[in-house]
C-alpha positions in Angstrom: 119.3 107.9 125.1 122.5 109.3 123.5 123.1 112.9 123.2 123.6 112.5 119.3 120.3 110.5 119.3 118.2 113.8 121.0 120.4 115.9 119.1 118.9 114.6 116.2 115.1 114.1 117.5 115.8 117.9 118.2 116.4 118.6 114.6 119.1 120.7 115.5 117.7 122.5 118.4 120.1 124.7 120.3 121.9 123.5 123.1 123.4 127.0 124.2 121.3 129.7 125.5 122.7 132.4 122.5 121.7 130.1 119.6 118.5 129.5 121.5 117.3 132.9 121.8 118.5 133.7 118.1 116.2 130.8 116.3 113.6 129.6 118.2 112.1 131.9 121.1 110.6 135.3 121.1 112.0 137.4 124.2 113.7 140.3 125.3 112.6 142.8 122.8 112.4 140.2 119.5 109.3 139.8 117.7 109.3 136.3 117.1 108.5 136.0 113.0 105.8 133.0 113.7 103.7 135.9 115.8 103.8 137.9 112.9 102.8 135.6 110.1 99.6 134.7 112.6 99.0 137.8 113.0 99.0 139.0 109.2 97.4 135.9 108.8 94.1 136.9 111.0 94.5 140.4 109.3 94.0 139.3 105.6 91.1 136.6 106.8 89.3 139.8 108.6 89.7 141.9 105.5 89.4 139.0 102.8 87.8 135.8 104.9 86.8 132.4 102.5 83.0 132.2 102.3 81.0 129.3 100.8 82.5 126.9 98.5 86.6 128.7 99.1 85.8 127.8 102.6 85.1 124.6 102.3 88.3 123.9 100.0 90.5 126.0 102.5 88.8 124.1 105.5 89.8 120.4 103.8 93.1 122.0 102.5 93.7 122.6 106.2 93.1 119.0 107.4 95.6 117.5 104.6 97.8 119.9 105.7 97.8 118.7 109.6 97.7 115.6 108.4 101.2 116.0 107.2 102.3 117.5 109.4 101.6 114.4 112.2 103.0 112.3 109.6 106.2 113.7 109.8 106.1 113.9 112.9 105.7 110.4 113.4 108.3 110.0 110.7 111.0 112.0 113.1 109.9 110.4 116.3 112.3 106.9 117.0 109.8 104.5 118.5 112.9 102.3 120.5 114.3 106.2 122.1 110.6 106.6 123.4 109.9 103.3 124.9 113.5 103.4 126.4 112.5 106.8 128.2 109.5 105.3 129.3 111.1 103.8 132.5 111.4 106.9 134.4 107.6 106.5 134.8 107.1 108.7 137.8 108.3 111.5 135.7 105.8 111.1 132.9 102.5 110.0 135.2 103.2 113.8 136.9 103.7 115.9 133.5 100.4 114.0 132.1 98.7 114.6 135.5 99.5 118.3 135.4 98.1 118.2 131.7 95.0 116.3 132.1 94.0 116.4 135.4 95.2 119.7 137.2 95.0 122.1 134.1 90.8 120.9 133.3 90.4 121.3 136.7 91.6 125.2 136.6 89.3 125.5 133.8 86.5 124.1 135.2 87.1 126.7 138.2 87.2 129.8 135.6 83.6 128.6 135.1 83.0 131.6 138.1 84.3 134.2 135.5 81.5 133.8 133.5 79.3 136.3 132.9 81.5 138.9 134.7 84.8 138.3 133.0 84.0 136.1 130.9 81.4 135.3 127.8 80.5 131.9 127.3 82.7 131.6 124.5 85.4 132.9 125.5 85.1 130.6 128.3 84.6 127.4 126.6 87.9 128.9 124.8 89.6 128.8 128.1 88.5 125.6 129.3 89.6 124.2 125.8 92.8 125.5 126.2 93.1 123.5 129.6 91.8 119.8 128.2 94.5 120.5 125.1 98.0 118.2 125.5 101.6 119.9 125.9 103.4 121.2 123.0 106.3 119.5 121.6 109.2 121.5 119.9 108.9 124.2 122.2 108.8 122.5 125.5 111.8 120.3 124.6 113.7 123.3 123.5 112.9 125.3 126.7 113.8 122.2 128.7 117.3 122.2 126.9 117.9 126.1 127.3 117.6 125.2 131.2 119.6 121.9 131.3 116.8 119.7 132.8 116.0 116.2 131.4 115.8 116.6 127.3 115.2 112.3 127.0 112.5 113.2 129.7 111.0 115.9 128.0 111.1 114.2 124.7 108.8 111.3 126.1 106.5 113.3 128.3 106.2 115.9 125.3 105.5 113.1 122.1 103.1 111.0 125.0 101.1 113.7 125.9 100.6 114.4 122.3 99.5 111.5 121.1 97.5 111.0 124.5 95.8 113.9 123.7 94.8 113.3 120.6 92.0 110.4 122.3 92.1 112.5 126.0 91.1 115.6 124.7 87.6 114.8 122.3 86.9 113.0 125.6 87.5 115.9 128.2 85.5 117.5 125.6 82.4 115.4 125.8 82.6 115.6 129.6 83.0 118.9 130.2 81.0 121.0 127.6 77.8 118.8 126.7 76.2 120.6 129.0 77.4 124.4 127.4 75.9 123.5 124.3 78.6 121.8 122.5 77.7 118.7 120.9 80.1 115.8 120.4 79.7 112.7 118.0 81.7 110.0 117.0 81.8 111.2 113.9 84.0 113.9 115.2 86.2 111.0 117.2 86.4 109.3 113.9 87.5 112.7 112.4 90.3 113.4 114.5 91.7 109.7 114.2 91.7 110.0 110.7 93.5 113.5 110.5 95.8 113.2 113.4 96.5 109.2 114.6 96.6 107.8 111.3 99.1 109.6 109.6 101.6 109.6 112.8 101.4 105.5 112.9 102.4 105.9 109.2 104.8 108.2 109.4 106.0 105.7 112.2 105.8 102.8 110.0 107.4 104.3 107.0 110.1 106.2 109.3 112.8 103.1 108.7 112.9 104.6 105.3 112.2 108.2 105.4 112.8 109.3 108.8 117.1 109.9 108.1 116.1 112.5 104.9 112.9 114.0 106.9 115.9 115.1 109.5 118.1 116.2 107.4 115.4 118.5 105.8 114.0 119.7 108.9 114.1 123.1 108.1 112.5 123.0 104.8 109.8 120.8 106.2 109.3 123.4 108.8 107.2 125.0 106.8 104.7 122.7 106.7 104.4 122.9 110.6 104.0 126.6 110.3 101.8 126.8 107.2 99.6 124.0 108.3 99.0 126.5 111.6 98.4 129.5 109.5 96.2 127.5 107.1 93.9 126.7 110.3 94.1 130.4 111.7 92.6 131.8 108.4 89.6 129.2 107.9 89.0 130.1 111.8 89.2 133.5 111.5 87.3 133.3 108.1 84.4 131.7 109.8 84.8 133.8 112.5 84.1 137.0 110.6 81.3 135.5 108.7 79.7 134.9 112.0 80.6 138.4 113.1 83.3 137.7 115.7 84.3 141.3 116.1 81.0 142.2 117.1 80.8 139.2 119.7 84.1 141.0 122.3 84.8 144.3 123.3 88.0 145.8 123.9 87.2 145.2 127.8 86.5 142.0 127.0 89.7 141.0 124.9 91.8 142.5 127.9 90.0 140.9 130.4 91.1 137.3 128.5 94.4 138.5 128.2 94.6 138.8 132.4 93.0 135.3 132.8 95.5 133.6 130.2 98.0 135.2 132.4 96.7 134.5 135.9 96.1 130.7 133.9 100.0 130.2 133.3 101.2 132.0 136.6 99.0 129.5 138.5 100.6 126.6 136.2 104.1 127.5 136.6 104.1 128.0 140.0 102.3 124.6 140.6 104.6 122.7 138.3 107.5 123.9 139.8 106.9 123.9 143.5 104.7 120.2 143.8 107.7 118.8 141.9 109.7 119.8 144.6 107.4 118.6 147.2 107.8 115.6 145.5 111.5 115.3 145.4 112.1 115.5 142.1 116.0 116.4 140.8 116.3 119.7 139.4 116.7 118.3 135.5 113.0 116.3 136.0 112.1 119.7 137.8 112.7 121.4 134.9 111.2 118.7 132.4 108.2 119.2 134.4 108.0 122.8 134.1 107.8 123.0 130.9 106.1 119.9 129.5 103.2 120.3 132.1 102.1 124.1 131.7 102.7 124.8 127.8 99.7 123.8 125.7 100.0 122.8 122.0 98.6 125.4 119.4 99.6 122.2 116.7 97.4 120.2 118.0 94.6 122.4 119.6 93.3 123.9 116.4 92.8 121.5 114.1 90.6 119.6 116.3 88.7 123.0 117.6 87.9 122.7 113.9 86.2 119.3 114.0 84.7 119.5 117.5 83.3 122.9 117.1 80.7 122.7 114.2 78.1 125.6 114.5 80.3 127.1 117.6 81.6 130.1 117.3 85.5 129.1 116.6 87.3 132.4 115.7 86.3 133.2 119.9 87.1 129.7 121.2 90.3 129.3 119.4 91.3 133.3 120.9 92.4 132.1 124.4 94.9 129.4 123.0 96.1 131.6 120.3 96.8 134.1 123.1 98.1 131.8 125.8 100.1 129.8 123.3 102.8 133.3 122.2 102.1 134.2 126.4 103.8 130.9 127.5 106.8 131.4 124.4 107.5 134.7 126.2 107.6 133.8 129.9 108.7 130.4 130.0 111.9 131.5 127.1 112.6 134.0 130.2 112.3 131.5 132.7 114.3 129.2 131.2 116.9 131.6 130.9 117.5 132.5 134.3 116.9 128.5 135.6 119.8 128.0 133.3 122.5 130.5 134.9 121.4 128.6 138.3 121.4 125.7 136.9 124.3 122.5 139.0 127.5 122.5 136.6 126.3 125.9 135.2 129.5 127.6 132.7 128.9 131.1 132.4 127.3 131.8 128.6 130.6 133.5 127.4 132.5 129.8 128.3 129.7 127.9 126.4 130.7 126.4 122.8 127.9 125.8 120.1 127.8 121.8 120.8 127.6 122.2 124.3 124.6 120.7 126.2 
């Protein structure tokens, strides 16, 4: 894969640390604008939340919304980069292996929280956080900040997102029948229609539309972020008309906060030493890093909203909302320093725009 070719996958994203930290990453005493909007956006659903028939237009306003969004995303993704990145294999089978296999594992474990730490739906929150696939845009920019395997990144990123979008309604039906959640095809059906299908024709139709959805990538942006926020507010809508404040303390809010934390510590620590145990370079270290221990927020709520019926979502959906800006911060740190240590490192000062 050329670098103009993941240049242009990237939309633009910044290959020097300065730029990076200026447009895409919250850290070091910036509040990153995205955080904001989510959080005004909970605010005006806890002091105006849809009810009844509004609900139901903002909840299928929300899944034509996704739905977009995955179809430009499959419009931006170039099929013949992907299956060309596919040959470093060994990468991939780890990152998708830390997603679906190590992290449901950890949330299966936190299963000894409950009731102590935990309620039960803030833990069926945290375990859904863990059976969720990576993130996309973030991990690949993180991975670029610390020079480790973009083309990597890219595939292990886009595979574990479309994995996830069959993987996860399954972890689900294995994991939290038995927690009262039920699961029906119906639901599998669902998240086909809203996520799979418009990707495979945003990858159909991307011969013809995919060179002006990359040139507009930051007007289209908006319709990543404003199909999140749409989500947050019929969540949090149907959250206070179930009463979610009244469901979590204060305790209990902090006490999630510590287990989101001790969650990602765990990850990143795993991520970064196995790969070494397996002799991995320090670029597919890096790629590793990052694609295996952030979890998608894209992805993740929209189908809380179809496999959750009758649950109480505004709780469930807390621990990835929460874990989600928690990873931004840490690993945006992280990848900071891994780049200053980083083989052929040239001190920030030394470092042009264009330079990768």
């Amino acid at each position: 894969m050329t670098e103009n070719a993941v240049t242009a996958f990237c939309n633009g994203l910044p290959l020097s640390y300065g730029r990076f930290v200026l447009s895409k990453i919250p850290m070091l005493g910036r509040l990153d604008p995205f955080l904001l909007a989510i959080l005004l956006t909970v605010l005006v659903a806890a002091l105006l939340p849809a009810d009844g028939v509004v609900l139901e237009g903002a909840n299928w306003a929300a899944k034509i919304a996704i739905g977009l969004l995955f179809f430009l995303y499959g419009a931006r993704l170039s099929t013949q980069e992907a299956v060309e990145g596919l040959k470093h294999w060994r990468l991939h089978l780890t990152i998708l292996a830390t997603t679906f296999v190590v992290f449901p594992l950890l949330g299966l474990a936190a299963k000894v929280l409950v009731p102590s730490v935990l309620t039960d739906p803030l833990y069926l929150g945290v375990l859904y956080l863990c059976l969720l696939p990576s993130t996309v845009q973030s991990a690949i920019a993180l991975v670029s900040v610390a020079r480790g395997n973009i083309p990597g990144a890219i595939v292990s990123a886009s595979a574990s997102s479309l994995i996830g979008i069959v993987a996860t309604p399954l972890l689900v039906a294995l994991t939290m029948t038995t927690r009262g959640v039920t699961f029906s095809a119906s639901a599998v059906v669902d998240i086909v229609l809203m996520l799979l299908v418009p990707f495979v024709l945003g990858q159909l139709l991307r011969r013809w539309i995919g060179a002006w959805v990359k040139a507009h990538g930051k007007p289209l942006k908006l319709v990543d972020r404003g199909s999140i926020m749409l989500v947050v507010y019929v969540a949090f809508s149907r959250g206070m008309n179930e009463g979610i404040w009244s469901m979590i303390s204060l305790g209990r809010l902090a006490a999630l906060v510590g287990v989101c934390a001790l969650l990602l510590a765990v990850v990143l620590a795993l991520t970064w030493y196995s790969s070494r145990g397996l002799r991995f370079g320090y670029e597919d270290r890096v790629a590793i890093l990052f694609c295996g221990s952030t979890k998608s927020l894209a992805t993740g709520l929209p189908m809380a909203i179809v496999l959750f019926p009758g649950q109480p979502i505004g709780l469930i959906v807390l621990p990835l909302m929460l874990f989600h800006q928690m990873q931004l911060l840490v690993c945006a740190v992280i990848a900071a320093r891994l780049a200053k240590s980083a083989p052929g490192h040239v001190p920030l000062r030394q470092v042009s725009p264009t330079t990768s």
